[in-house]
C-alpha positions in Angstrom: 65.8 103.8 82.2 69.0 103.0 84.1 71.7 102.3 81.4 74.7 100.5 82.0 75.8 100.0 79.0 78.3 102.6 77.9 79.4 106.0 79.1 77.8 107.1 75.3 74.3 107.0 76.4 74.7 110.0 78.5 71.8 112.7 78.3 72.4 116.7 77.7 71.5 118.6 80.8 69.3 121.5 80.5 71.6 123.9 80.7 73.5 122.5 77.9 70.5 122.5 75.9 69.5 125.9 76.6 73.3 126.9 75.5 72.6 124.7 72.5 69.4 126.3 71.5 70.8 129.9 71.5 74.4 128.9 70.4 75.1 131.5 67.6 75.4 129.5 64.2 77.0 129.8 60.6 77.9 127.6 58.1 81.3 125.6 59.1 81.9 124.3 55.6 82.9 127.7 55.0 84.6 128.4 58.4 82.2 131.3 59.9 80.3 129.3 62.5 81.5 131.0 65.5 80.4 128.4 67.6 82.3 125.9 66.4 85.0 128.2 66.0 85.4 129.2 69.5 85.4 125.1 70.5 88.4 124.6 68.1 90.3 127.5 69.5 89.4 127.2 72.5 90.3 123.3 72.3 93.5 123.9 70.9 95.0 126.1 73.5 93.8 124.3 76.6 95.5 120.9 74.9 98.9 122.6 74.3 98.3 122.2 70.4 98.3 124.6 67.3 94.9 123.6 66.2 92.1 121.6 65.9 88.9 119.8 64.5 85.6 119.2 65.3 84.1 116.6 63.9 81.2 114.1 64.6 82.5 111.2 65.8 85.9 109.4 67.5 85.4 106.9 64.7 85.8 109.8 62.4 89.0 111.4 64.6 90.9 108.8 64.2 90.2 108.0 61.1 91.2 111.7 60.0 94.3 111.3 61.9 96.0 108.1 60.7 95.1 109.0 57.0 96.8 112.5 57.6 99.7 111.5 59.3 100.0 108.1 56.5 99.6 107.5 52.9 98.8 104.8 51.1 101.0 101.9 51.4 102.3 102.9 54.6 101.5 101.3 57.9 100.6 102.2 61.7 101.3 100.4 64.7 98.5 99.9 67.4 97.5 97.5 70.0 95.0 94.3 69.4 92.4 95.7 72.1 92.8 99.1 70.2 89.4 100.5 69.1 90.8 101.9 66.0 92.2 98.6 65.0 88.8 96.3 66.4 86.1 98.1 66.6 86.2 101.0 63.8 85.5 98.8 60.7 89.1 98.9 59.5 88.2 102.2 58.3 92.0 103.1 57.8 92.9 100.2 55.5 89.0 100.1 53.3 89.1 104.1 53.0 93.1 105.1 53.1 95.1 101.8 52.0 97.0 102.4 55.1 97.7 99.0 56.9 97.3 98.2 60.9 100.0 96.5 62.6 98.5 95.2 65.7 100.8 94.4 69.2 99.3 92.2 72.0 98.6 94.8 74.4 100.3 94.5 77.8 97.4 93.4 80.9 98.1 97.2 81.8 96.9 98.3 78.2 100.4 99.3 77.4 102.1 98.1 74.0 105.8 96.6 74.7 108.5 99.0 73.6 110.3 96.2 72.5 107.9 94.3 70.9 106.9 97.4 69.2 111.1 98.0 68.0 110.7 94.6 66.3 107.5 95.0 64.4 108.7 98.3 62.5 109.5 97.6 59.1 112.8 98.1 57.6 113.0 100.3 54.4 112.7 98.2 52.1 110.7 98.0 48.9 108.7 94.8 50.0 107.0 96.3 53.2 104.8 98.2 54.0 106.1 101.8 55.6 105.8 102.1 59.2 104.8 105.8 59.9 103.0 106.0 62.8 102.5 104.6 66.3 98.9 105.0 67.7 98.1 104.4 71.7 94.6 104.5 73.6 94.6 105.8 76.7 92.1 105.5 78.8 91.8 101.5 76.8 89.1 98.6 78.7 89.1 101.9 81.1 93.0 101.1 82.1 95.1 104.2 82.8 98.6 104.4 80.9 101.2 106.1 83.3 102.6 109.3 82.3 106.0 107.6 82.9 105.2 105.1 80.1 103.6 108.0 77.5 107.3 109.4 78.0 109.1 106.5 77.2 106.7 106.1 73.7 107.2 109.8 73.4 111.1 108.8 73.7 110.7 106.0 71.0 109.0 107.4 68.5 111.6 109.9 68.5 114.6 107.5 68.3 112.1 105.6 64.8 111.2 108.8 63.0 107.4 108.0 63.9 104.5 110.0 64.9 102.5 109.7 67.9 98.9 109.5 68.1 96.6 109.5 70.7 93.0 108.1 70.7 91.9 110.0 73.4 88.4 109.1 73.5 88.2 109.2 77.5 91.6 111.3 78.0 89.7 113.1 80.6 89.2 109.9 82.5 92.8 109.4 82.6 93.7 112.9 83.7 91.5 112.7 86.4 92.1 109.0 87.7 95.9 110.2 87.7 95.3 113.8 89.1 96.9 115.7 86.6 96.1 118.5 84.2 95.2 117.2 81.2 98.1 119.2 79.5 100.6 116.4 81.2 99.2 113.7 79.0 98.8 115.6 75.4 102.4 117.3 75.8 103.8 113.9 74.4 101.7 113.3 71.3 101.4 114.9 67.4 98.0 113.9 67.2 95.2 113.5 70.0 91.2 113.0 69.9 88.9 113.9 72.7 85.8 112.3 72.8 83.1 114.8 73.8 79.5 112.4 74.0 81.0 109.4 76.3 81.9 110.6 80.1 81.4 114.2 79.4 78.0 114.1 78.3 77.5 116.2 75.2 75.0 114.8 72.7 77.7 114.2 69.4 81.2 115.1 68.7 84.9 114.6 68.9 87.8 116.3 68.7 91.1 115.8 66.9 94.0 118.4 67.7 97.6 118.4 66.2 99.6 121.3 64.6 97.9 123.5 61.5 99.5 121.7 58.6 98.0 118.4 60.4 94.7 119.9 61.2 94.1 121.3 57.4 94.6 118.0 55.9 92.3 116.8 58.3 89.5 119.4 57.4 90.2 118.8 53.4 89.8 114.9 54.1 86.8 115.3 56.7 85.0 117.1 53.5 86.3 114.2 51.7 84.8 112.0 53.7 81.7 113.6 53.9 82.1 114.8 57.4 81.3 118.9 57.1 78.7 119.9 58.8 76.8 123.4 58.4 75.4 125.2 61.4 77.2 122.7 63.7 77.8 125.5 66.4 74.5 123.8 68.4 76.4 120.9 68.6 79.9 122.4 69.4 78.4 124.9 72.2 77.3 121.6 73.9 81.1 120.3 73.4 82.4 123.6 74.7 79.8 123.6 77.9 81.3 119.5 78.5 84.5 120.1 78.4 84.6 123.3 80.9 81.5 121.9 83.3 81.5 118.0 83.4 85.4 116.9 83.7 85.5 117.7 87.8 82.8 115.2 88.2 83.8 112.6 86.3 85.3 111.5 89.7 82.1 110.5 90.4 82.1 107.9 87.8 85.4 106.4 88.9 83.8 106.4 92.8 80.4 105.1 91.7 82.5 101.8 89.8 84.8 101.0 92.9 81.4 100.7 94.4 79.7 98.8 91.7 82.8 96.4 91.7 83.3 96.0 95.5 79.4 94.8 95.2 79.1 92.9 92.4 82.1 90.4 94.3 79.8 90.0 97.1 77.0 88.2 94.5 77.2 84.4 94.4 78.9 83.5 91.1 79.9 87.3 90.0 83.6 88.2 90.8 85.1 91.3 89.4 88.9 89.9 90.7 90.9 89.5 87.5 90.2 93.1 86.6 91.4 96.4 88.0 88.8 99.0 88.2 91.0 102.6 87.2 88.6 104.8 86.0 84.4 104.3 84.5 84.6 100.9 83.6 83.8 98.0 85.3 84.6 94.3 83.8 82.9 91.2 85.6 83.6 87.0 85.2 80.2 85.4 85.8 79.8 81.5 86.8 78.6 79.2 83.9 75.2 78.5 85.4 74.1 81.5 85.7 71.9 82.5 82.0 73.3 86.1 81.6 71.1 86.6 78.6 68.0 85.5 80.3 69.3 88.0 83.2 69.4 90.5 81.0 66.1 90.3 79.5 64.6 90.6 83.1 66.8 93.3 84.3 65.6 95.4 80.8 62.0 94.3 82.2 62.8 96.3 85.2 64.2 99.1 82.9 67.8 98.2 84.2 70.3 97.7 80.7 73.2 95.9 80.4 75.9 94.5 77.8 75.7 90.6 78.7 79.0 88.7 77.1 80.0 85.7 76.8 80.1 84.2 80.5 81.1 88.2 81.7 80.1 91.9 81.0 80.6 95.1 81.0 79.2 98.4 83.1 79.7 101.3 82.5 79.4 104.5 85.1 78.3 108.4 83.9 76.7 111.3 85.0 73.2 110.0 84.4 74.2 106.6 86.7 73.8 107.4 90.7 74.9 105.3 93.9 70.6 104.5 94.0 70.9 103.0 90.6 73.6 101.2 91.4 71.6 99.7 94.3 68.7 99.1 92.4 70.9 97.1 89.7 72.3 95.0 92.9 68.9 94.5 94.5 67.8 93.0 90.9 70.3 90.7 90.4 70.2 89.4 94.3 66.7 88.6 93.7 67.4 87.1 90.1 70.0 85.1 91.6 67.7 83.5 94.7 
């Protein structure tokens, strides 16, 4: 199956399952799994922060971290396109009575400094307190600059407000900009990694912050029903992502400049009104083409995709090559005759 549908579908390797099916186990409830241990030490010192958490999902990290750095009644500001604000449920405001305040993001995924000034709320008994802001970076696989994560770092000073960041592809960023990823996590409280998308372990995130942050977090994970037991099979496969499969993400980024620079060559597919910065590759599609009849027979040919309305989305990953990229083109030439 060639699977272009998200970075998350990505298969272990057999050396991470090997690692996974010796990893040395306990019962993290408890704290004495020394696998999972060493990830969160290890995690914490390699992303310049006191401590950290695994836990099973990104849905789950950022959930953990607006409800620590909030309380009820208070309020966070985030983008519209972010995925804690669309696409996690509006876990924050069903489970923690905290409230989103969404900004139109910027076409380069940044939030408007300004925009951002005006939507904080003054203190005041009728509104709701504004606590936190909350950026995503890579977001719709755009890279924020570290010149911009500087200036938020500089406003949230100036407000009083903590900085979060969902980090779910981080690592895309730090690569697509060529820096450590030490460069982009030096500005922020609060940061999740994503560990299953790009760098290919099975399940898991990461949130880091400082130790206060991080055992609030643990206490509400439990809360949540998030402790796991002998999770150190899981977070040896985290470990073995985050020190073997970051280098090669840059084949991801290379494999959709590819993918892009092909698709605009297809009658009636044109990728033009989207930059292509990291994994993630957006397309506009002409109205007479069926996209969900295209789909069907591309999943005939064991070829999936994410069709959208009149556009979609693909996704590169380790387990996509420059052959299956070619494959996918050769379909949709002949679907398109």
């Amino acid at each position: 199956m060639i699977d272009f549908r998200s970075d998350t579908v990505t298969q272990p390797c057999q050396q991470m399952r090997l690692l996974m099916s010796n990893a040395e186990v306990g019962d993290d409830v408890y704290g004495d799994d020394p696998s999972v241990n060493e990830l969160e030490q290890w995690a914490a010192t390699r992303h310049g922060f006191e401590a950290s958490l695994f836990v099973s999902s990104g849905t789950q990290a950022n959930l953990l971290a607006i409800l620590s750095h909030c309380e009820r009644g208070d309020e966070y500001l985030c983008g519209q396109n972010a995925h804690n604000y669309r696409y996690e449920a509006g876990g924050a405001a069903v489970l923690g009575s905290v409230q989103p305040q969404p900004i139109e993001n910027e076409p380069d995924g940044s939030l408007c400094l300004t925009k951002l000034e005006k939507a904080i709320k003054p203190d005041d008994s009728h509104f709701a307190r504004t606590r936190l802001l909350s950026l995503e970076n890579t977001i719709g696989g755009k890279v924020l600059s570290l010149q911009y994560l500087a200036q938020a770092r500089a406003f949230t000073n100036k407000h009083q407000l903590m900085l979060h960041l969902d980090g779910a592809r981080v690592y895309n960023a730090a690569v697509a900009l060529n820096v450590d990823i030490k460069e982009i996590s030096q500005h922020f409280d609060s940061m999740t990694i994503c560990l299953s998308k790009g760098l290919g372990a099975p399940v898991g995130s990461l949130l880091l912050g400082n130790r206060e942050f991080i055992q609030k977090a643990r206490r509400l994970r439990k809360m949540l029903g998030g402790g796991m037991r002998q999770a150190g099979i899981l977070a040896a496969a985290g470990l073995y992502a985050l020190t073997h499969n970051v280098s090669r993400l840059v084949d991801d980024h290379d494999n959709a400049q590819y993918l892009a620079h092909q698709l605009n060559t297809l009658k009636g597919f044109s990728t033009e009104s989207y930059q292509v910065h990291t994994n993630i590759v957006f397309v506009d599609i002409d109205e007479s083409i069926d996209i969900q009849r295209m789909s069907e027979k591309l999943k005939a040919q064991n070829i999936v995709i994410t069709p959208g309305y009149q556009g979609m989305r693909f996704v590169t990953h380790k387990d996509i090559t420059r052959d299956d990229i070619d494959k996918l083109l050769a379909a949709l030439r002949t679907e398109l005759l």
